[in-house]
N, CA, C and O atoms as CSV, one atom per row, in Angstrom:
chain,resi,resn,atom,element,x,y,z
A,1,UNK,N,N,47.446,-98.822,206.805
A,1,UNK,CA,C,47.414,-97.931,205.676
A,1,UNK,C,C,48.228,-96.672,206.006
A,1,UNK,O,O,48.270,-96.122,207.106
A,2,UNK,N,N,48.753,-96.368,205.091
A,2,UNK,CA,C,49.620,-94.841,205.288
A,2,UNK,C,C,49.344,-93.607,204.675
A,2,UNK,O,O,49.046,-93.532,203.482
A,3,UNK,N,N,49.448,-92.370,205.628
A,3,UNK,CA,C,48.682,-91.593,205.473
A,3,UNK,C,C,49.246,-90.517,204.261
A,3,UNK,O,O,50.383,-90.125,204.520
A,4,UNK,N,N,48.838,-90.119,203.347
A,4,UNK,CA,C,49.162,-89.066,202.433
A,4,UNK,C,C,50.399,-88.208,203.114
A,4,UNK,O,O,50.299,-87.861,204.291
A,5,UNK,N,N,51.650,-87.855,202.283
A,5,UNK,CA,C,52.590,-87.831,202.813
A,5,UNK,C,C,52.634,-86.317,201.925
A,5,UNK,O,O,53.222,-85.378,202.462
A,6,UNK,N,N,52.224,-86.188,201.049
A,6,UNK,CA,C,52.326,-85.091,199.551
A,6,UNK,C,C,52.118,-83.490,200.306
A,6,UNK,O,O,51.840,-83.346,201.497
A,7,UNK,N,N,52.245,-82.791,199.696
A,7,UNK,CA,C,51.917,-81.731,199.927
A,7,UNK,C,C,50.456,-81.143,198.976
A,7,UNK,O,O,50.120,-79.962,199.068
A,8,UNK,N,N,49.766,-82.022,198.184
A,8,UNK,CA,C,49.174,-81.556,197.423
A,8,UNK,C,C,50.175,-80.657,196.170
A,8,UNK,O,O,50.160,-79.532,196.669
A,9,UNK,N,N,50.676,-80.581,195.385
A,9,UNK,CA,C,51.353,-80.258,194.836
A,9,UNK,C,C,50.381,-80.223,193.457
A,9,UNK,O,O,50.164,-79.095,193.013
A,10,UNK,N,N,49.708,-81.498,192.659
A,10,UNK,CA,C,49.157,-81.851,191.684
A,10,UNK,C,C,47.874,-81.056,191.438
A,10,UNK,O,O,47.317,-80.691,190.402
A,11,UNK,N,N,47.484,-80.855,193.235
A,11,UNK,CA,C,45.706,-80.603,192.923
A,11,UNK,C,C,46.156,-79.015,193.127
A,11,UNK,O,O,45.566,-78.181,192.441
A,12,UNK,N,N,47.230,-78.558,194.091
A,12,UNK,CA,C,47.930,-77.144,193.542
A,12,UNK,C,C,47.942,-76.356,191.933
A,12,UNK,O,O,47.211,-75.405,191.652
A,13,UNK,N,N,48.665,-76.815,191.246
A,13,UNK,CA,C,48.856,-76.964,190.025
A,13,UNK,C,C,47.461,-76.598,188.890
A,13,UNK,O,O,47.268,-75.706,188.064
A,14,UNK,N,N,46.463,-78.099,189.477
A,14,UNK,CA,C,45.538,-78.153,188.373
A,14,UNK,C,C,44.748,-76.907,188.964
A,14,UNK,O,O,44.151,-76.296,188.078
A,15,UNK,N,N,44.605,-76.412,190.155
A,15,UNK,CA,C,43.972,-75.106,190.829
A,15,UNK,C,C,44.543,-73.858,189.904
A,15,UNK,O,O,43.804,-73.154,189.216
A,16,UNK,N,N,45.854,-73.714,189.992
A,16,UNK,CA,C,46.412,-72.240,189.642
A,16,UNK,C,C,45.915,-72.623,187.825
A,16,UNK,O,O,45.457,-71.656,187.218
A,17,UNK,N,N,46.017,-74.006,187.021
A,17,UNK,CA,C,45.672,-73.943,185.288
A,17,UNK,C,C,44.856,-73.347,185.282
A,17,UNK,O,O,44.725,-72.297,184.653
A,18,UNK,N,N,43.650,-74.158,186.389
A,18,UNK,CA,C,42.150,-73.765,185.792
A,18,UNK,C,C,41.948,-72.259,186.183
A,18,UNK,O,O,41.457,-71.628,185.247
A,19,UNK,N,N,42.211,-71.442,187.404
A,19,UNK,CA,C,42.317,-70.233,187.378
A,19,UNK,C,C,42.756,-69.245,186.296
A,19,UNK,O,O,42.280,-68.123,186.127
A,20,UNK,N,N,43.736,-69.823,185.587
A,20,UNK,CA,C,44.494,-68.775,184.778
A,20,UNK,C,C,43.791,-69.217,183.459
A,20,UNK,O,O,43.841,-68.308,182.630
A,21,UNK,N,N,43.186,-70.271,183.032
A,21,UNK,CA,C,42.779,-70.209,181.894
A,21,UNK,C,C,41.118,-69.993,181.864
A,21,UNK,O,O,40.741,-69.906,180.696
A,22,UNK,N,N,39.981,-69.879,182.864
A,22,UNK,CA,C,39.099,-68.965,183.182
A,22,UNK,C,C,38.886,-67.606,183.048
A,22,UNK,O,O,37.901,-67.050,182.563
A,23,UNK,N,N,40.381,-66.870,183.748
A,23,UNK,CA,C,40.475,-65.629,183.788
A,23,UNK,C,C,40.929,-65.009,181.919
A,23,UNK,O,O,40.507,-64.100,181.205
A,24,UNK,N,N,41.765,-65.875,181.794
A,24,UNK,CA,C,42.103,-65.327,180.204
A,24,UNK,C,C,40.825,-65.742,179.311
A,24,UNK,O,O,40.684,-64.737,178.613
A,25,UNK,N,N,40.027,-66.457,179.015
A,25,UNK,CA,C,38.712,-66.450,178.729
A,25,UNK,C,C,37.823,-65.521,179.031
A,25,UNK,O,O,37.288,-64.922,178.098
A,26,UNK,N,N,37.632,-65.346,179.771
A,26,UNK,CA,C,37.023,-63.853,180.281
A,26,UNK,C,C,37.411,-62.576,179.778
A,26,UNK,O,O,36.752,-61.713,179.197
A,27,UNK,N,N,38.956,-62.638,180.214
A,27,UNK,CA,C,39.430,-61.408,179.481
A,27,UNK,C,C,39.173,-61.193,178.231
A,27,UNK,O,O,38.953,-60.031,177.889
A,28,UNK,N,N,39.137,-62.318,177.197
A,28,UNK,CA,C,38.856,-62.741,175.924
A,28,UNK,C,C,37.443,-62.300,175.587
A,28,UNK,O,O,37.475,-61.176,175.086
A,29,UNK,N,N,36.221,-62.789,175.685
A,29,UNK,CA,C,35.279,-62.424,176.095
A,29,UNK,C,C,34.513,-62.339,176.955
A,29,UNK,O,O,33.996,-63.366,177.395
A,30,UNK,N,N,34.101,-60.725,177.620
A,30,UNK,CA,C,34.155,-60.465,178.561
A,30,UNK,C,C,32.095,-60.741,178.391
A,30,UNK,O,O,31.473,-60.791,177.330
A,31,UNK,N,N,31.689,-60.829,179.391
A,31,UNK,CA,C,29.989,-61.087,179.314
A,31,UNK,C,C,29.811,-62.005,179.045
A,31,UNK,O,O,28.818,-62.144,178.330
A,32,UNK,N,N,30.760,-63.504,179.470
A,32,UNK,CA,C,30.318,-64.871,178.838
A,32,UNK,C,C,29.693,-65.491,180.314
A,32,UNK,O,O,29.806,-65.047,181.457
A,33,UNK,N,N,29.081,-66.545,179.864
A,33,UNK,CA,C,27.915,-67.301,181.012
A,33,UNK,C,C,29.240,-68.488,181.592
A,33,UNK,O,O,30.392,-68.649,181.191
A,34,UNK,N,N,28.537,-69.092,182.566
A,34,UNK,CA,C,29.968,-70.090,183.235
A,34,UNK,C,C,29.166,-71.486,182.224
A,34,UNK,O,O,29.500,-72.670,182.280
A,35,UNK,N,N,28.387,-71.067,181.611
A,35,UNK,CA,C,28.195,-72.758,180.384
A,35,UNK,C,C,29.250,-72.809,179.530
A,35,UNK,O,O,30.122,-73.650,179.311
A,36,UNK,N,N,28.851,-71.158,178.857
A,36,UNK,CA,C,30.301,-70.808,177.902
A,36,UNK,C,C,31.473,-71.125,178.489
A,36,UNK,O,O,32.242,-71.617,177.663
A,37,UNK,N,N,31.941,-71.044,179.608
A,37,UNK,CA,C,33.305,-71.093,180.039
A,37,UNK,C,C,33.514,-73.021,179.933
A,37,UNK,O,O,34.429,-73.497,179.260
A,38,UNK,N,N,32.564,-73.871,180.668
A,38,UNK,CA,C,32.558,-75.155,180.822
A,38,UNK,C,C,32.879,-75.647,179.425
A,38,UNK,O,O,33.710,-76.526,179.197
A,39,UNK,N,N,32.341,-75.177,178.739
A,39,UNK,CA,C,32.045,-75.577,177.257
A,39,UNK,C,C,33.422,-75.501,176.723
A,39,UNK,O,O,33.939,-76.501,176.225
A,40,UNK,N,N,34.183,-74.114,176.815
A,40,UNK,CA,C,35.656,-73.780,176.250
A,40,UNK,C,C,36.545,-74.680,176.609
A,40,UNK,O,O,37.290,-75.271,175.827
A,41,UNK,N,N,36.504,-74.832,177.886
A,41,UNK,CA,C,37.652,-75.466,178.762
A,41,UNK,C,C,37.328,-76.918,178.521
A,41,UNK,O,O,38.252,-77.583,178.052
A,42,UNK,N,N,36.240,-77.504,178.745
A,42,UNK,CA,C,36.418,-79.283,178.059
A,42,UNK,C,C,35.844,-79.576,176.923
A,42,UNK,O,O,35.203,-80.610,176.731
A,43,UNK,N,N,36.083,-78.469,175.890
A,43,UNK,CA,C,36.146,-79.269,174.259
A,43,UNK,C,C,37.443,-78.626,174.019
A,43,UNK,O,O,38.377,-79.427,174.061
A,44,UNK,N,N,37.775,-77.377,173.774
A,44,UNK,CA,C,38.699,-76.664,173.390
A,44,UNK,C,C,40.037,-77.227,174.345
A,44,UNK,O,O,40.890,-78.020,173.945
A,45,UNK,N,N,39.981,-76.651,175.588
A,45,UNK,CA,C,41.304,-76.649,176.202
A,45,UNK,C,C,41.401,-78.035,176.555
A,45,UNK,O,O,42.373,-78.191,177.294
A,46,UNK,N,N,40.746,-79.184,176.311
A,46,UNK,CA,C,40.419,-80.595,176.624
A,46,UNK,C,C,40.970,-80.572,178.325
A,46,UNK,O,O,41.991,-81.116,178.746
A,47,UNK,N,N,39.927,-79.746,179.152
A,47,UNK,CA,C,40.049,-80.343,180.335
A,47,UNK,C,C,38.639,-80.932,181.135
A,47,UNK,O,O,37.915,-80.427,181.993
A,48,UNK,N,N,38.618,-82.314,180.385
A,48,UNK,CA,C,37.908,-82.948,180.506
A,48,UNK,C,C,37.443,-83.816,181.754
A,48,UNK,O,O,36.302,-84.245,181.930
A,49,UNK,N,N,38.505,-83.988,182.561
A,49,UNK,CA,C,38.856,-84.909,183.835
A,49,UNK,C,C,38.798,-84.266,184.473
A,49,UNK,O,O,38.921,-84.984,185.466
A,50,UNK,N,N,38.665,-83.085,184.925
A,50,UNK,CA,C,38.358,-82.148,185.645
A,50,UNK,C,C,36.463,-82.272,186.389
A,50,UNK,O,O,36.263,-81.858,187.531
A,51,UNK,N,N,35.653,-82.687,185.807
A,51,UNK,CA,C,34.573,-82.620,185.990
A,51,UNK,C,C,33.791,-81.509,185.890
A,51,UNK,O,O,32.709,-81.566,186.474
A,52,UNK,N,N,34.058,-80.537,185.310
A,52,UNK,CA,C,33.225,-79.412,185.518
A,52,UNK,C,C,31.673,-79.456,185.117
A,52,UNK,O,O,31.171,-80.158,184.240
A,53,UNK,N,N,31.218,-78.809,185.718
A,53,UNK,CA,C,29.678,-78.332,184.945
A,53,UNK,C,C,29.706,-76.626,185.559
A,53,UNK,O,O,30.471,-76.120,186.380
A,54,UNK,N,N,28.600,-76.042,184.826
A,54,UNK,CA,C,28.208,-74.984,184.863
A,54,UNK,C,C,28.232,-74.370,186.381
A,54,UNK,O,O,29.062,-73.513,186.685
A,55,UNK,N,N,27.250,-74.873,187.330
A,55,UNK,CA,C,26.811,-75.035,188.370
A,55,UNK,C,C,28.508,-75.252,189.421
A,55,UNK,O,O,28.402,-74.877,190.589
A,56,UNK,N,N,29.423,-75.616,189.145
A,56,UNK,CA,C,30.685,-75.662,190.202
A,56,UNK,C,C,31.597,-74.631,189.409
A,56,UNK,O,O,32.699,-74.514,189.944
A,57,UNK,N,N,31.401,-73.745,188.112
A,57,UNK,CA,C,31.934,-73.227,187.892
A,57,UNK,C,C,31.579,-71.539,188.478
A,57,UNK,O,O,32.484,-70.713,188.359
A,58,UNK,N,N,30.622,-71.229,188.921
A,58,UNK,CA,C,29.627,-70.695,189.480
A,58,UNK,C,C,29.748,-70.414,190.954
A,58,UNK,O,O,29.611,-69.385,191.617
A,59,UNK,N,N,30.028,-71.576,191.233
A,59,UNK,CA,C,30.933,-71.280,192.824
A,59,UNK,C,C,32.289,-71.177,192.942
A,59,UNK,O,O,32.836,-70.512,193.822
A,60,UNK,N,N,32.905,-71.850,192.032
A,60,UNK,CA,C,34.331,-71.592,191.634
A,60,UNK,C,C,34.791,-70.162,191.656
A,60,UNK,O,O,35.913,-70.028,192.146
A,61,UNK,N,N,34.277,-69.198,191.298
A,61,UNK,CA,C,34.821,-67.964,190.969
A,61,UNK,C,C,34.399,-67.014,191.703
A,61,UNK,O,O,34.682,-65.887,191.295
A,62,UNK,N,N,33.559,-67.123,193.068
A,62,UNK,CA,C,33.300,-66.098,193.675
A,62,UNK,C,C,34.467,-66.791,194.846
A,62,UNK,O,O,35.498,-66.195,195.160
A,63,UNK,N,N,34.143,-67.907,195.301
A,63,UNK,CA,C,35.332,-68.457,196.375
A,63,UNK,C,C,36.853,-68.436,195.546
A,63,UNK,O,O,37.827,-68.621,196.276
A,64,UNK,N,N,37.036,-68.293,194.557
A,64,UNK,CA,C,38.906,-68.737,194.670
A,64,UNK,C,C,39.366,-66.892,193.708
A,64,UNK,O,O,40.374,-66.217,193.916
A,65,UNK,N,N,38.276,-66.588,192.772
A,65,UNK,CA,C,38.858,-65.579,191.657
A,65,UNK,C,C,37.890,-64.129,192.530
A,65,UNK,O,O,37.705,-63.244,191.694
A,66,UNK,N,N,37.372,-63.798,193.730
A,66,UNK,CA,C,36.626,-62.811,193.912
A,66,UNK,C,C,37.184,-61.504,193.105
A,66,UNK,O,O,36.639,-60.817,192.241
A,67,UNK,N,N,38.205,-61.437,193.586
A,67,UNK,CA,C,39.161,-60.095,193.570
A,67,UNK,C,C,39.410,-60.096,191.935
A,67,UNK,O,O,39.383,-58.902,191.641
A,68,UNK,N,N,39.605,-60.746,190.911
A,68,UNK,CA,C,39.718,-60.595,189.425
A,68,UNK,C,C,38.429,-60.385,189.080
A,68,UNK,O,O,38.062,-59.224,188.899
A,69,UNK,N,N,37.536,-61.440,188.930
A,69,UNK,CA,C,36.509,-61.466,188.001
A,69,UNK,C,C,35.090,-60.962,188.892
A,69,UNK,O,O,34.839,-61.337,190.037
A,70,UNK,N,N,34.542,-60.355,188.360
A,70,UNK,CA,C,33.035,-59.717,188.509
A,70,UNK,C,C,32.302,-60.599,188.306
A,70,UNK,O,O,32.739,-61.731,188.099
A,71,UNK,N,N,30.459,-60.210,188.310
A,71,UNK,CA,C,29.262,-60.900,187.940
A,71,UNK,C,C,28.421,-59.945,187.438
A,71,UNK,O,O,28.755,-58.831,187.842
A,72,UNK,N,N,27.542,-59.931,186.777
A,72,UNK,CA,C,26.497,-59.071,186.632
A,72,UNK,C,C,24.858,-59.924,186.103
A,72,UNK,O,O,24.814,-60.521,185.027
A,73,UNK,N,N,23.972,-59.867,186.776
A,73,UNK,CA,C,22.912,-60.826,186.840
A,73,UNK,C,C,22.371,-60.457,185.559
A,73,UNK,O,O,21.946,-59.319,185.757
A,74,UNK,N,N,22.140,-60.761,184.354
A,74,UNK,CA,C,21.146,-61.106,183.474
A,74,UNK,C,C,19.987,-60.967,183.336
A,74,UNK,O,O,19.433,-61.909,182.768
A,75,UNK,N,N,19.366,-60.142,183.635
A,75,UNK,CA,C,17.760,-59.900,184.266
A,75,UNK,C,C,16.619,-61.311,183.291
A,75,UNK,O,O,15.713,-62.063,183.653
A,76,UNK,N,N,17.376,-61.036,181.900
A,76,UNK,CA,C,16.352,-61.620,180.782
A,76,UNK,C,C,16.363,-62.939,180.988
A,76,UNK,O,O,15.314,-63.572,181.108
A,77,UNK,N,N,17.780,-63.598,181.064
A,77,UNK,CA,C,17.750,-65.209,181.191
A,77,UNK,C,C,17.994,-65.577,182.853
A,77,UNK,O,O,18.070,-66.760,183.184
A,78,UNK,N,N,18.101,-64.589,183.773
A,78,UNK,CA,C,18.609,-65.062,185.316
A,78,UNK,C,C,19.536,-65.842,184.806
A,78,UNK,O,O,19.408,-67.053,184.986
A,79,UNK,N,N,20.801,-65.290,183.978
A,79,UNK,CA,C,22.009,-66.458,184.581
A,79,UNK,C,C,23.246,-64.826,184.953
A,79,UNK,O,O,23.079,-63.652,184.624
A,80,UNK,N,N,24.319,-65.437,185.680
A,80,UNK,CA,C,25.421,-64.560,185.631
A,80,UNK,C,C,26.157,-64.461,184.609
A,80,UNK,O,O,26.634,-65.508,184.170
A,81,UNK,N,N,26.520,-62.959,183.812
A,81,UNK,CA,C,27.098,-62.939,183.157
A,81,UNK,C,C,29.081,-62.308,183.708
A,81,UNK,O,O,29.232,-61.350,184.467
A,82,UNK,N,N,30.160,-63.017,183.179
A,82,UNK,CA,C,30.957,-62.832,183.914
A,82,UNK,C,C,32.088,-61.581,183.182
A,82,UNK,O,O,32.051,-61.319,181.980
A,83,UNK,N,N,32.986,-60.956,184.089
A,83,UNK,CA,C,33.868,-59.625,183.476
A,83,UNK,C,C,34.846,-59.496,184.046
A,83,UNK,O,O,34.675,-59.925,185.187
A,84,UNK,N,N,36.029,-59.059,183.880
A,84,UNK,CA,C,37.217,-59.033,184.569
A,84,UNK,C,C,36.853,-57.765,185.114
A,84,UNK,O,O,36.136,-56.877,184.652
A,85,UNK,N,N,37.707,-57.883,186.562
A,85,UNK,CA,C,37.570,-56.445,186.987
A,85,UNK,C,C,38.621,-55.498,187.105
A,85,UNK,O,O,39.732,-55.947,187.384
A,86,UNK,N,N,38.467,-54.096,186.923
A,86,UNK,CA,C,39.671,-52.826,186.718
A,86,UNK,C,C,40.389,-53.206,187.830
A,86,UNK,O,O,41.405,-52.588,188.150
């Protein structure tokens, strides 16, 4: 068998979409939950093959977006609500 020769190039790519169309959602409305975001991105932006749920979107954005996007905890429902940052 032969070993992956690629540079990752594809899973590059689908990394920098989903970043940039998270962050412009946010910017859009700012105080949305990462359901809202799951929800936008695979009905609306049909990125469906992606697999997302709530729960990897959640870890998604403190590991890859720290430095853009904020959190602020929700006291009433305990979920994170999300904000671009200055």
């Amino acid at each position: 068998m032969v070993g992956m020769k690629g540079k990752g190039s594809q899973k590059e790519a689908r990394l920098e979409r989903l970043k940039e169309e998270i962050a412009s959602y946010i910017e859009d409305r700012p105080g949305c939950s990462a359901a809202d975001i799951v929800a936008y991105l695979s009905n609306e932006r049909k990125m469906r093959n992606h697999g997302l749920t709530a729960r990897k979107i959640g870890y998604f954005i403190p590991r890859y977006m720290k430095n853009r996007i904020g959190f602020k905890l929700d006291t009433t429902t305990g979920k994170r609500t999300y904000h671009t940052m200055a």
